[in-house]
N, CA, C and O atoms as a GROMACS GRO file, in nm:
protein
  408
    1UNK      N    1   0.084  -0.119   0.000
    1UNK     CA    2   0.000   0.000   0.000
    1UNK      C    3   0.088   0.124   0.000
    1UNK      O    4   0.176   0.148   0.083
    2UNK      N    5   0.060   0.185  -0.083
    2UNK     CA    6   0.124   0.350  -0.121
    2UNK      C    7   0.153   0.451   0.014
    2UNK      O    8   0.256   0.495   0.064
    3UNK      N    9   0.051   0.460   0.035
    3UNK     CA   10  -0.015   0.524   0.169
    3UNK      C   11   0.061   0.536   0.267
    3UNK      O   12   0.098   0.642   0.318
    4UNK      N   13   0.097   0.381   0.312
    4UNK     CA   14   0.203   0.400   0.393
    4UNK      C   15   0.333   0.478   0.426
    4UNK      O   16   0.374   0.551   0.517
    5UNK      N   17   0.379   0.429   0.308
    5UNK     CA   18   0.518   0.505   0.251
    5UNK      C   19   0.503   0.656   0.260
    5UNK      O   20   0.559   0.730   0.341
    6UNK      N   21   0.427   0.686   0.177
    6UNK     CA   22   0.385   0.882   0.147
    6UNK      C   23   0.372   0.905   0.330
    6UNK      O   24   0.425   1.004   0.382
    7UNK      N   25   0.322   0.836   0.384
    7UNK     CA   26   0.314   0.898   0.538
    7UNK      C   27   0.409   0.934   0.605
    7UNK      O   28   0.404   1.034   0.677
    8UNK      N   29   0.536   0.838   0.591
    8UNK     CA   30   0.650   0.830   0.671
    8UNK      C   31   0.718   0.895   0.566
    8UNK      O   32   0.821   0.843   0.608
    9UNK      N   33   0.759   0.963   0.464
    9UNK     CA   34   0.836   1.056   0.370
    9UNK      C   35   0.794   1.197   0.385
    9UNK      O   36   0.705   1.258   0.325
   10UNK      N   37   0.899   1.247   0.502
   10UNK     CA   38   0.876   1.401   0.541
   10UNK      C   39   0.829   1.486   0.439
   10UNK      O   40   0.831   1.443   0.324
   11UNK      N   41   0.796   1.574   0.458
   11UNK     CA   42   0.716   1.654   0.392
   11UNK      C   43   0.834   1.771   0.322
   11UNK      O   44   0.924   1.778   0.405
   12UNK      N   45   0.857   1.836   0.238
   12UNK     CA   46   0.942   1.941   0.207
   12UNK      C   47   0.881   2.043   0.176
   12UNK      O   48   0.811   2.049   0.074
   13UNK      N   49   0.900   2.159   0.273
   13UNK     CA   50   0.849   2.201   0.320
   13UNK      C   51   0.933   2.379   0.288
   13UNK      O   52   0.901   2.474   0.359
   14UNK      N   53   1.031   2.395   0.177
   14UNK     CA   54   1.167   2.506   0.200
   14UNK      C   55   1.077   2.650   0.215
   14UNK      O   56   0.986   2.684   0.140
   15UNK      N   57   1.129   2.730   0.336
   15UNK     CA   58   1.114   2.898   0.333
   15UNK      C   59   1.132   2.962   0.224
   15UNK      O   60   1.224   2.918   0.155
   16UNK      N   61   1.080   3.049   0.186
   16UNK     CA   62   1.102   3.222   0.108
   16UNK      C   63   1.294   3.233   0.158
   16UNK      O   64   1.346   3.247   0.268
   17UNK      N   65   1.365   3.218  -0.003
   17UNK     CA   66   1.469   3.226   0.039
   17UNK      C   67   1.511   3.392   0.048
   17UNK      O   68   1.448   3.473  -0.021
   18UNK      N   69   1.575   3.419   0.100
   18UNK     CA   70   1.613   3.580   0.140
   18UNK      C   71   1.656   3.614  -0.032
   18UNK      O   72   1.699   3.532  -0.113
   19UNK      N   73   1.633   3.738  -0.051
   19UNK     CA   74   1.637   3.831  -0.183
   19UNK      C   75   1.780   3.880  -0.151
   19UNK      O   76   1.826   3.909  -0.041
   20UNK      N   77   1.852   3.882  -0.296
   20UNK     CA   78   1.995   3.885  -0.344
   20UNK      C   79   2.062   3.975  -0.238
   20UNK      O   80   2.170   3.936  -0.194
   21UNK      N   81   2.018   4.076  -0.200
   21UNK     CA   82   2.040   4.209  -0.136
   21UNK      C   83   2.082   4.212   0.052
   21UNK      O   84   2.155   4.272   0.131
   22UNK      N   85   1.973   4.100   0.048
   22UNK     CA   86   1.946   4.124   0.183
   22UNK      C   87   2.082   4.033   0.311
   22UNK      O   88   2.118   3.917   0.291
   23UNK      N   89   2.119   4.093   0.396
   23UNK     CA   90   2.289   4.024   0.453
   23UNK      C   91   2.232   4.027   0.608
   23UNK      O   92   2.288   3.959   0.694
   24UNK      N   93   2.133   4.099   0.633
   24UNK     CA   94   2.087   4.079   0.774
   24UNK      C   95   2.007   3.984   0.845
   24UNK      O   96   1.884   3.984   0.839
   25UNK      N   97   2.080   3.895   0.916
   25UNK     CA   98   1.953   3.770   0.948
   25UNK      C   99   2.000   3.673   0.844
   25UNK      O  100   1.977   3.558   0.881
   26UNK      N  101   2.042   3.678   0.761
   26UNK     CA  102   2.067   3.552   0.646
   26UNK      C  103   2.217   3.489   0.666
   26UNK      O  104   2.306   3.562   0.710
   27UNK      N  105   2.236   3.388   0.641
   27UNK     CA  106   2.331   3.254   0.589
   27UNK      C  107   2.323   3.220   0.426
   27UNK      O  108   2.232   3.220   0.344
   28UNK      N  109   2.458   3.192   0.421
   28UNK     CA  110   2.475   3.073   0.290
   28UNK      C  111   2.521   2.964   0.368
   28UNK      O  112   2.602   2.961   0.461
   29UNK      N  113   2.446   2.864   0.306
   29UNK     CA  114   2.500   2.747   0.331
   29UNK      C  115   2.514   2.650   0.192
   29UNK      O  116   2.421   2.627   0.116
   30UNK      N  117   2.638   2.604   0.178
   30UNK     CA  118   2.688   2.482   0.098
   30UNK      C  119   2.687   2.364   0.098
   30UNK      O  120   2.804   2.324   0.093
   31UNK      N  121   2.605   2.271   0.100
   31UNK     CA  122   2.637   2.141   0.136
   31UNK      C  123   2.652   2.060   0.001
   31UNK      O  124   2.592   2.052  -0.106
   32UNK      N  125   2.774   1.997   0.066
   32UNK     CA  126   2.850   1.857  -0.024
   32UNK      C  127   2.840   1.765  -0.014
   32UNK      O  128   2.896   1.697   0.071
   33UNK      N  129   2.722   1.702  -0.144
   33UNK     CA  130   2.691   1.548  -0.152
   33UNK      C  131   2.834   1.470  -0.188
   33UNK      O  132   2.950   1.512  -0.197
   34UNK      N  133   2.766   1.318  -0.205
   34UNK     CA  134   2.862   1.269  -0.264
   34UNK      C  135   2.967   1.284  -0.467
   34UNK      O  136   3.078   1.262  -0.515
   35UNK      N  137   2.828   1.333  -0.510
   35UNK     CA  138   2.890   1.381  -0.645
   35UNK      C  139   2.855   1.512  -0.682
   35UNK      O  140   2.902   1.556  -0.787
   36UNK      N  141   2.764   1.596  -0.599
   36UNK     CA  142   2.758   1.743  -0.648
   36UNK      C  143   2.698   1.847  -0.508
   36UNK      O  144   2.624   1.809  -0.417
   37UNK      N  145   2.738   1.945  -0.520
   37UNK     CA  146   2.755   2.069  -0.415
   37UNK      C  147   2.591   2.154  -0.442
   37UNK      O  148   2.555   2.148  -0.559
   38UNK      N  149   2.512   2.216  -0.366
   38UNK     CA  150   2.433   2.231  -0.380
   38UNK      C  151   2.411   2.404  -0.266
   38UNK      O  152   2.415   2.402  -0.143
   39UNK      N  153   2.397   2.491  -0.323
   39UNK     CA  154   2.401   2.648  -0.198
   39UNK      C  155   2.289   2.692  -0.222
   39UNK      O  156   2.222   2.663  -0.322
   40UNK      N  157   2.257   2.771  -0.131
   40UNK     CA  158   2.114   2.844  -0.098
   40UNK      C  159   2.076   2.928   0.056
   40UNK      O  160   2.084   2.855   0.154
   41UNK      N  161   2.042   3.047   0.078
   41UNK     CA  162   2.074   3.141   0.166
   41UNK      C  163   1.902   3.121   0.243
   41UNK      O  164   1.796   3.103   0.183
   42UNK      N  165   1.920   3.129   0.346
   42UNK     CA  166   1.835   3.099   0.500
   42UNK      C  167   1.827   3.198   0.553
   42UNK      O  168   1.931   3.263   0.568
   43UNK      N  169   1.702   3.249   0.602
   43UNK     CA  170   1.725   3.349   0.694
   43UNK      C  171   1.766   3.288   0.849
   43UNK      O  172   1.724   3.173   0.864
   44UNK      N  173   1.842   3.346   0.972
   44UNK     CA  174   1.882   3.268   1.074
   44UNK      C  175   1.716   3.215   1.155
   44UNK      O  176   1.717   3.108   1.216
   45UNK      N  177   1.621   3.274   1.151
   45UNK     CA  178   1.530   3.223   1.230
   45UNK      C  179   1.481   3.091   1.181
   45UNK      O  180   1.425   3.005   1.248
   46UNK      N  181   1.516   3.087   1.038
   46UNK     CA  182   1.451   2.927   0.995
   46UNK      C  183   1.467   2.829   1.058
   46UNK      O  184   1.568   2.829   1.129
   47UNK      N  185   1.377   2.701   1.061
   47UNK     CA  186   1.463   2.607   1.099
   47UNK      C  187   1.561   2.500   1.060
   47UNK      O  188   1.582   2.483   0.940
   48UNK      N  189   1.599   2.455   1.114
   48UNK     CA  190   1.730   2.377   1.051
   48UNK      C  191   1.662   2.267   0.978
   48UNK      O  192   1.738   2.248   0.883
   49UNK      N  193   1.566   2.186   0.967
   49UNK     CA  194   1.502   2.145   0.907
   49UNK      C  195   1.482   2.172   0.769
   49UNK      O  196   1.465   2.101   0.670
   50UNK      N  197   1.490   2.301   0.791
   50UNK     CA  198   1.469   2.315   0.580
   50UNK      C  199   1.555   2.311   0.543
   50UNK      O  200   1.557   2.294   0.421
   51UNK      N  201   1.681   2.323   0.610
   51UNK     CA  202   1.826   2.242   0.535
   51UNK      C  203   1.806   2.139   0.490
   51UNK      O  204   1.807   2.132   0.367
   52UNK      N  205   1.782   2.021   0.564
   52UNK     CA  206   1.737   1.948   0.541
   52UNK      C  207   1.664   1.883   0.456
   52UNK      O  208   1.684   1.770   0.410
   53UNK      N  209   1.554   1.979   0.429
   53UNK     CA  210   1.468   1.950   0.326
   53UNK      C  211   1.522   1.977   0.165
   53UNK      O  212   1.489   1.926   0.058
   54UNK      N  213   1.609   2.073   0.200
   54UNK     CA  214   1.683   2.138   0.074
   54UNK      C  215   1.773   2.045   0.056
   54UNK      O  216   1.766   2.021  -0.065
   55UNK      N  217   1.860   1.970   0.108
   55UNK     CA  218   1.950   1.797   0.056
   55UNK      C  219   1.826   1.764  -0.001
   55UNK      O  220   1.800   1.830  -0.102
   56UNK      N  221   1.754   1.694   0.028
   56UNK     CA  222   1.641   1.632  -0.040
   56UNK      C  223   1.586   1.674  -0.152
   56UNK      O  224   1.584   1.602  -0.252
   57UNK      N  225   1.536   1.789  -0.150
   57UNK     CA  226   1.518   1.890  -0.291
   57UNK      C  227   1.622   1.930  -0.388
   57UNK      O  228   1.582   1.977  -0.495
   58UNK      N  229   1.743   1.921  -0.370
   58UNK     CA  230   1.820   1.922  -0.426
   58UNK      C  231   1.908   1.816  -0.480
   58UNK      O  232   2.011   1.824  -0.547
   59UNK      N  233   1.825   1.687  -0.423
   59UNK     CA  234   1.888   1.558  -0.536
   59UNK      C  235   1.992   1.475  -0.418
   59UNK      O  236   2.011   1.354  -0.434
   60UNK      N  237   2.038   1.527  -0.334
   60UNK     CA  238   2.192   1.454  -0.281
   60UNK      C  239   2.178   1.367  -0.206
   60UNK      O  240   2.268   1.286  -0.185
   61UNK      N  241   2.032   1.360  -0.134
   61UNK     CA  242   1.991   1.169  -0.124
   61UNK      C  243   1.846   1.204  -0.110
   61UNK      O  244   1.802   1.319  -0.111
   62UNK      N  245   1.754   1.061  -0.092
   62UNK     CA  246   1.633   1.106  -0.132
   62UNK      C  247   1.536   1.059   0.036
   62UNK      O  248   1.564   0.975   0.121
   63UNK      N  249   1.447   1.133   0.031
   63UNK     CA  250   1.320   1.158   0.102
   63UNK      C  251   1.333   1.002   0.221
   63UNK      O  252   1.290   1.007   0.337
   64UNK      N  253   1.372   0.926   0.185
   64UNK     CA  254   1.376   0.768   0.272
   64UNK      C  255   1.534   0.759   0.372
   64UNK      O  256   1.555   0.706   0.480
   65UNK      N  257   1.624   0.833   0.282
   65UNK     CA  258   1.750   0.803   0.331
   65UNK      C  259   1.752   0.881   0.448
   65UNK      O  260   1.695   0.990   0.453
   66UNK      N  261   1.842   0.811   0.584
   66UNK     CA  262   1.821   0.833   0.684
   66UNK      C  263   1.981   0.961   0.681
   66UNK      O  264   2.076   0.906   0.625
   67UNK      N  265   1.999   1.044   0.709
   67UNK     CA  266   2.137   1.157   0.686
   67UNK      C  267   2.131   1.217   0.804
   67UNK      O  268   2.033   1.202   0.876
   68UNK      N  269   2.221   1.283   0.834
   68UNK     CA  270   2.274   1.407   0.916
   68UNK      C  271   2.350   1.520   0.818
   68UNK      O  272   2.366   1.495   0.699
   69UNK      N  273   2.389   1.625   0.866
   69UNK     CA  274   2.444   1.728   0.791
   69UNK      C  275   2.634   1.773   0.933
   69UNK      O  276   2.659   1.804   1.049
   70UNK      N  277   2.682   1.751   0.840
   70UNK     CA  278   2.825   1.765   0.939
   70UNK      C  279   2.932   1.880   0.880
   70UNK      O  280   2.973   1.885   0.764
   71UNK      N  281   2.963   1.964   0.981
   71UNK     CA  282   3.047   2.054   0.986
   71UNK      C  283   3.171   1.986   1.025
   71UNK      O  284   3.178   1.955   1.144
   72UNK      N  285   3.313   1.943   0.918
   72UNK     CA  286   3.408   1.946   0.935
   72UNK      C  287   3.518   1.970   1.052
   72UNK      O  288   3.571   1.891   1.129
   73UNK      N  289   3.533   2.131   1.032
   73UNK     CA  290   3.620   2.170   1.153
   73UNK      C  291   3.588   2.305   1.200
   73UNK      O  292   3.599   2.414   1.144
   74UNK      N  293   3.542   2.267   1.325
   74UNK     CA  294   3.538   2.159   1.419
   74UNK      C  295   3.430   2.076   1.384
   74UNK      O  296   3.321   2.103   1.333
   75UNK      N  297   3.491   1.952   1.427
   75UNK     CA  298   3.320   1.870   1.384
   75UNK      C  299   3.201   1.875   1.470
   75UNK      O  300   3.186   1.834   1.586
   76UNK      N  301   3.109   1.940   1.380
   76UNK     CA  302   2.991   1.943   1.418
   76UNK      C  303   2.881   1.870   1.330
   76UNK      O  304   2.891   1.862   1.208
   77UNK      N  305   2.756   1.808   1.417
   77UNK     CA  306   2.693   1.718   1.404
   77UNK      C  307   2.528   1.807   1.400
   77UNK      O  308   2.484   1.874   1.493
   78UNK      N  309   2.471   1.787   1.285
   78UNK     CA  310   2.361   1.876   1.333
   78UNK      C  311   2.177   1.761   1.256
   78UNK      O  312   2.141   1.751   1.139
   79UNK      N  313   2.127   1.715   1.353
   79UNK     CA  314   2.025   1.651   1.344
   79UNK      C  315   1.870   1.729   1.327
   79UNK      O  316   1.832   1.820   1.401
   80UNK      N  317   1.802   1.681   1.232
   80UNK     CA  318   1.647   1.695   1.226
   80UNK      C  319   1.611   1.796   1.351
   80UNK      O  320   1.692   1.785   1.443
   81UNK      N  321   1.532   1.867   1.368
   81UNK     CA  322   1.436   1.923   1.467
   81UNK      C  323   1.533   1.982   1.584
   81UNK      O  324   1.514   1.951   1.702
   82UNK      N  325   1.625   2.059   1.549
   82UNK     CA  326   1.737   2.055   1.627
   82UNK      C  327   1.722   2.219   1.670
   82UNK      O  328   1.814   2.289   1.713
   83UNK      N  329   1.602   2.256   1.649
   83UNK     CA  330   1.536   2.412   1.634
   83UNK      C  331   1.600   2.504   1.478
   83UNK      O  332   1.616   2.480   1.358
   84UNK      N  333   1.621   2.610   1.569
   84UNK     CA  334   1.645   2.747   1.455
   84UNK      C  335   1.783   2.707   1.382
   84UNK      O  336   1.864   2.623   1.422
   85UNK      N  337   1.789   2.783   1.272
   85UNK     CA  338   1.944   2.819   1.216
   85UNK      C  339   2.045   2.885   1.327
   85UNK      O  340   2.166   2.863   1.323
   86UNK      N  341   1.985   2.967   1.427
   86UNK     CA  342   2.051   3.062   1.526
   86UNK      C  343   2.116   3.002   1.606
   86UNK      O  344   2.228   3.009   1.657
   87UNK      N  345   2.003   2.921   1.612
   87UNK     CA  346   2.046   2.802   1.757
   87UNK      C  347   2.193   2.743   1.700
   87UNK      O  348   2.274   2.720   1.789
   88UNK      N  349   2.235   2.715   1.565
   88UNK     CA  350   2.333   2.651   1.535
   88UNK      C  351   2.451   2.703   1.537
   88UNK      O  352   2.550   2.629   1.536
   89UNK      N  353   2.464   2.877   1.541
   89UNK     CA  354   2.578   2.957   1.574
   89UNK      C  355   2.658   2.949   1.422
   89UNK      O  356   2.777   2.976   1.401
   90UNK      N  357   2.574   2.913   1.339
   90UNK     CA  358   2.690   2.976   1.214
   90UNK      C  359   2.720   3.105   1.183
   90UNK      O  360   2.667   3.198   1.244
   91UNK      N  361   2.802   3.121   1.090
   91UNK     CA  362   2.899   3.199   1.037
   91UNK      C  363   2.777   3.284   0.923
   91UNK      O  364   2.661   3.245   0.917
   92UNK      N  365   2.831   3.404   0.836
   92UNK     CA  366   2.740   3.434   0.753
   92UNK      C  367   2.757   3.313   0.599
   92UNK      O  368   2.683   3.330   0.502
   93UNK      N  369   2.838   3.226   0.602
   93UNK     CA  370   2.861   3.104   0.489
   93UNK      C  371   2.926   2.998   0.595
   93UNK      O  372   3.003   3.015   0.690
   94UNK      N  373   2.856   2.868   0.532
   94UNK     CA  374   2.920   2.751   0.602
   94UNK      C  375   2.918   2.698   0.520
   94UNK      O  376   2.867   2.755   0.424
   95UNK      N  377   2.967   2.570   0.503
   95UNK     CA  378   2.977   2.420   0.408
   95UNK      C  379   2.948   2.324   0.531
   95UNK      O  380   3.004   2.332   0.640
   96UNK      N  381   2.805   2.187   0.481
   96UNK     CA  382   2.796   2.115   0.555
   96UNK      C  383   2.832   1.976   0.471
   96UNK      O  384   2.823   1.980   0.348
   97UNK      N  385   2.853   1.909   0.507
   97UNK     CA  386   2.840   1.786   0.395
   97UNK      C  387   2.744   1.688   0.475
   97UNK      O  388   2.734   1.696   0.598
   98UNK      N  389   2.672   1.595   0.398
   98UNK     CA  390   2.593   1.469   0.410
   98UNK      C  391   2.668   1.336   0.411
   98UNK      O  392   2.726   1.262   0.331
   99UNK      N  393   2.634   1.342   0.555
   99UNK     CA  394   2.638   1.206   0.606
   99UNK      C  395   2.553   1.113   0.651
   99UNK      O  396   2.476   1.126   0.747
  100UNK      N  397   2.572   0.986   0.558
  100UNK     CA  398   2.450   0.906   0.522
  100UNK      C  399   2.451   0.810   0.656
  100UNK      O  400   2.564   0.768   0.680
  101UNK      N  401   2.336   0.762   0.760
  101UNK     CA  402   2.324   0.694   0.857
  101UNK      C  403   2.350   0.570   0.803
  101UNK      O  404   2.349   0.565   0.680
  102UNK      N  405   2.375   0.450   0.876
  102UNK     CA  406   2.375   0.344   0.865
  102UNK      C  407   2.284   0.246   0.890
  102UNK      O  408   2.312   0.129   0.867
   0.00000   0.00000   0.00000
């Protein structure tokens, strides 16, 4: 049954991305799949979740695959529902890469 599946496949859900101009309250973030790089600017109140959703929308694994998003150096680990962008203390640009659960 279909049904099932569509239930448990989060919803994507991405914010109004901030307009070319705007540097207050906003992030770039980069994240690096395994074969292609994918950027797009957040305002900080979003939640980290639509990162999230944006790997997914953007091809670098799909809607079932279980991932995290990891900051290098220092390594940081940043999970689903983990609140705001703010809460995460980035920079005005980061690079996260995808890391696929096991």
């Amino acid at each position: 049954d279909d049904t099932d599946a569509a239930d448990r496949t989060p919803q994507i859900n991405l914010p109004i991305e901030p307009q070319e101009g705007e540097t207050e309250g906003v992030v770039t973030i980069q994240i690096k799949g395994d074969e292609k790089s994918i950027r797009r600017r957040f305002f900080v109140h979003d939640k980290i979740d639509s990162i999230f959703d944006f790997v997914i929308a953007g091809g670098l694994t799909s809607a079932q695959d279980k991932f995290r998003l990891v900051m290098r150096y220092p390594r940081r680990v940043f999970e689903r529902g983990e609140g705001s962008i703010s809460d995460c203390n980035f920079s005005k640009t980061e690079i996260l890469l995808v890391e696929k659960s096991r």
